[in-house]
C-alpha positions as CSV (number, residue, x, y, z in Angstrom):
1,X,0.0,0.0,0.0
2,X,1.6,3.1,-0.8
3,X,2.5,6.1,1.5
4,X,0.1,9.5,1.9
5,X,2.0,11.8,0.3
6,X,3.2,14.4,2.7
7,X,4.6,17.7,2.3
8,X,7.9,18.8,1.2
9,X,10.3,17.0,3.7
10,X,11.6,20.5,4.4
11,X,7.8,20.9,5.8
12,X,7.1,17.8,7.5
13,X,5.7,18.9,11.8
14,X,5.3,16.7,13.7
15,X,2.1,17.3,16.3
16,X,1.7,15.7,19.6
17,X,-1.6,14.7,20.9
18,X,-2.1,13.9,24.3
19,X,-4.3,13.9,27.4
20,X,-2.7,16.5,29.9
21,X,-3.0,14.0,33.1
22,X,-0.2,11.8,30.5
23,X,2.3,15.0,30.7
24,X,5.2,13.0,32.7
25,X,5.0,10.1,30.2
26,X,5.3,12.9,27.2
27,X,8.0,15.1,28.4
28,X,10.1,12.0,29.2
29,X,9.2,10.7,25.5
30,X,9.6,14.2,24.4
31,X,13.3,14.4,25.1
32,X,14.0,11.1,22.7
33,X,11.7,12.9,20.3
34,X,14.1,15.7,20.0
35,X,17.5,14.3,20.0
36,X,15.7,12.1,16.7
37,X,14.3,14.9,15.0
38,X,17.8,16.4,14.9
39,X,18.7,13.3,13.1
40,X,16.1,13.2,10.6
41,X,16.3,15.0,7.8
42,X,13.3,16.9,6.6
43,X,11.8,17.2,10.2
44,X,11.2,20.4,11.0
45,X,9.9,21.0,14.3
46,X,7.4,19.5,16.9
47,X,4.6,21.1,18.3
48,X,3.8,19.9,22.0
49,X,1.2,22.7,23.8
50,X,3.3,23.3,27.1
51,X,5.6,24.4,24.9
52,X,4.2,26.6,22.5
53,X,1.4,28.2,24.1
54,X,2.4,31.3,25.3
55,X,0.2,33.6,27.6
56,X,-2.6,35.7,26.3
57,X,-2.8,32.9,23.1
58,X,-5.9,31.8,21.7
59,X,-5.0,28.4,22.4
60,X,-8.0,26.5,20.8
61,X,-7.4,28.5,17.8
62,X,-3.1,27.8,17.9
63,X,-3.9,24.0,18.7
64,X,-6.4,24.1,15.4
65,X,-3.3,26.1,13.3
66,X,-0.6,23.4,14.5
67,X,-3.0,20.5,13.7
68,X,-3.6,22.2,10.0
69,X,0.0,22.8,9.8
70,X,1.4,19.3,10.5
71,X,1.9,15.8,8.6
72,X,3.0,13.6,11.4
73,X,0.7,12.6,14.3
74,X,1.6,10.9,17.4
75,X,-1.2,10.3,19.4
76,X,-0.3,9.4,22.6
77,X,-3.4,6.7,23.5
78,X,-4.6,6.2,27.6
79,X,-7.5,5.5,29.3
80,X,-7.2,9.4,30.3
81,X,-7.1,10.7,26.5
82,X,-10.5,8.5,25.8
83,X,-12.1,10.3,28.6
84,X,-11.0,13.6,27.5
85,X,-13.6,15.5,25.6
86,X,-11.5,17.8,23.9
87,X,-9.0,15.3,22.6
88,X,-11.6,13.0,21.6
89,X,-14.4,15.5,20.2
90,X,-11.7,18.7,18.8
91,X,-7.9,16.9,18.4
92,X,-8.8,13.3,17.0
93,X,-11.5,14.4,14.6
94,X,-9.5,16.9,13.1
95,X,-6.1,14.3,13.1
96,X,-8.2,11.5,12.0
97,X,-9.9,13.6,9.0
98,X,-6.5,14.5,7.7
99,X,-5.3,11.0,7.5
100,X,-8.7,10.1,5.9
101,X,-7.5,12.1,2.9
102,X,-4.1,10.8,3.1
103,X,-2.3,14.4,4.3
104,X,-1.1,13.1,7.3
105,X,0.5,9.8,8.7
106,X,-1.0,9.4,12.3
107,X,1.5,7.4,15.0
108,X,-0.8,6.1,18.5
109,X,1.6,5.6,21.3
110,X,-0.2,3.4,23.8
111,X,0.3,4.7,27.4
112,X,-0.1,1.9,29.5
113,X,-2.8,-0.7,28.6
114,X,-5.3,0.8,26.3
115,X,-8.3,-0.7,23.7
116,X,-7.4,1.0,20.5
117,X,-11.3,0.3,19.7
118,X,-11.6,2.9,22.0
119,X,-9.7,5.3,20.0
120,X,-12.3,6.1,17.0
121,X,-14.3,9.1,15.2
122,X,-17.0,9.3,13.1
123,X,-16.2,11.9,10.1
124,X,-18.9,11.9,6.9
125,X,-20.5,8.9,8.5
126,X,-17.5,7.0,8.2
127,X,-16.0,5.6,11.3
128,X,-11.8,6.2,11.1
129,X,-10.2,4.4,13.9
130,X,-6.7,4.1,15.5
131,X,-7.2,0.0,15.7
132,X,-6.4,0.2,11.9
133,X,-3.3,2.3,12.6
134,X,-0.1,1.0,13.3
135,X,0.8,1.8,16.8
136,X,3.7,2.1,19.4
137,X,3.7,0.6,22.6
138,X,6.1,2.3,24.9
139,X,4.6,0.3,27.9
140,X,3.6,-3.2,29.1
């Protein structure tokens, strides 16, 4: 099956999704993250929100810019992100929809133990879900 095609290389952002009660688990994965990003060529940046949120953003609106902006996902999949509305009704729609049309490669990194059934959206009446993704465990 061939690859979406993605942006330029020179383009490629990478976007982290995650539930905020997950934050230890992504800063630690975060720091590996960085040292291979400077390794890869073509990767131009990551966007994690404790980062780049400043004071006084619009951070709904910033969150909705990064996610239009990227072409690599990592979705970072716990029991706490499939509670979370706003992961599950604003991030994963929006991440799901541009992999739908093949713009974006999407990445779950299971936290923990985790039902990637769980892990879906409805978009057009078409159900796109993470259990027909590829994912990473980085836990037991």
């Amino acid at each position: 099956m061939p690859l979406p095609a993605l942006k330029k290389p020179s383009q490629r952002r990478i976007f982290i999704s995650y539930a905020h009660a997950d934050i230890e688990s992504l800063r630690e994965f975060s720091k590996y993250l960085k040292l291979l990003c400077r390794r890869l060529p073509g990767i131009n940046c990551t966007w994690i929100d404790y980062e780049d949120l400043k004071g006084g953003d619009e951070w709904n609106k910033k969150i909705a810019n990064a996610i239009s902006d990227a072409s690599i996902f990592l979705v970072f999949l716990s029991v706490e992100y499939a509670v979370s509305t706003y992961c599950m009704e604003e991030e994963l729609p929006r991440i799901m929809a541009k992999h739908l049309n093949g713009d974006a490669v999407v990445i779950g990194v299971a936290i923990g133990r985790t039902k990637l059934e769980d892990f879906f959206v409805e978009i057009n009446g078409k159900r796109a879900s993470l259990a027909r993704v590829q994912c990473l465990p980085i836990a037991d």
